[in-house]
C-alpha positions in Angstrom: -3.1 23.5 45.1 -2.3 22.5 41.6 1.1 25.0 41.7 1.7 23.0 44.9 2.0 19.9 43.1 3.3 21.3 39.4 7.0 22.3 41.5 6.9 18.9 43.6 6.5 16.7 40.1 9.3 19.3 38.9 11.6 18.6 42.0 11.3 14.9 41.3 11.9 15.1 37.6 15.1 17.2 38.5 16.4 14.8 40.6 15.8 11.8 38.2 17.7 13.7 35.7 20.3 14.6 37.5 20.6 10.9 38.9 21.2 10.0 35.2 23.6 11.8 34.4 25.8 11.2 37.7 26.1 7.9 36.1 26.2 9.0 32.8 29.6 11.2 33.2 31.7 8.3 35.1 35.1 9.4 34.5 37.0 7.7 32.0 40.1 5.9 33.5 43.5 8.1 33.5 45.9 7.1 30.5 48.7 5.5 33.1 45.4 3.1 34.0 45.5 2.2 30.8 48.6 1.8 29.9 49.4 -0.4 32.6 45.8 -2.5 32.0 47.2 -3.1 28.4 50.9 -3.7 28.9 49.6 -6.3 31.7 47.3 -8.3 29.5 50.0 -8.4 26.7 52.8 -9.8 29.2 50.1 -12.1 30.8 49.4 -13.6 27.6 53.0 -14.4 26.8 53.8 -15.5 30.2 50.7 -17.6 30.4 52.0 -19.0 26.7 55.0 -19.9 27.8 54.2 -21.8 31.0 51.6 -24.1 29.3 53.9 -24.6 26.3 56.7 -25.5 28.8 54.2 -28.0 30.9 53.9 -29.4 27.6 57.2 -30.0 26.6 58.3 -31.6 29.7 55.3 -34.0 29.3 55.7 -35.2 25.4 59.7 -34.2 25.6 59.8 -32.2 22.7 62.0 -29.7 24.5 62.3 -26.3 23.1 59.3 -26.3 20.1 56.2 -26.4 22.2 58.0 -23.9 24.1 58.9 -21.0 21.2 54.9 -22.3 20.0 53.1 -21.3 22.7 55.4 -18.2 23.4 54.3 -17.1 19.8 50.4 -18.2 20.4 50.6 -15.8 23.7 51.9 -13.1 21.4 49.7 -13.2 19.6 46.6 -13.4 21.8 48.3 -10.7 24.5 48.2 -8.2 20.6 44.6 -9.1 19.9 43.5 -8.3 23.4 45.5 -5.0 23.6 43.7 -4.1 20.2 40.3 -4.8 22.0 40.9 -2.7 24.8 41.7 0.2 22.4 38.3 0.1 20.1 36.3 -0.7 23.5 38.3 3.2 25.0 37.3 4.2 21.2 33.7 4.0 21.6 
């Protein structure tokens, strides 16, 4: 009787284990995934930049600087969140 049981506890603890590392080896996305995930958040950002910086200029009338601001500000955010995808594909 106590065999019996040893291989069902070892059956169980197999399948746990194996169970674990199913989710454990997820595979990583392919590199045109990622390409196109980072080249869309950098074009986002300078898209979504230049709309609100061109809301804003029709509303105070300051025609083209709030424009070329925000278009910079979106740069700049659309580079920092490229460089945070790459340390988070990094790890």
């Amino acid at each position: 009787m106590p065999k019996n049981s040893f291989k069902i506890r070892l059956k169980i603890a197999k399948n746990k284990l194996s169970r674990k590392n199913l989710y454990k080896n997820k595979q990583s996305p392919s590199s045109i995934g990622t390409a196109f995930k980072m080249s869309t958040e950098l074009v986002s950002a300078v898209v979504v930049g230049t709309i609100i910086g061109f809301i804003l200029d029709k509303t105070f009338g300051t025609k083209p600087w709030l424009i070329l601001i925000f278009f910079f500000v979106g740069v700049v955010a659309g580079i920092l969140n490229v460089f945070k995808s790459a340390k988070k594909m990094q790890k």
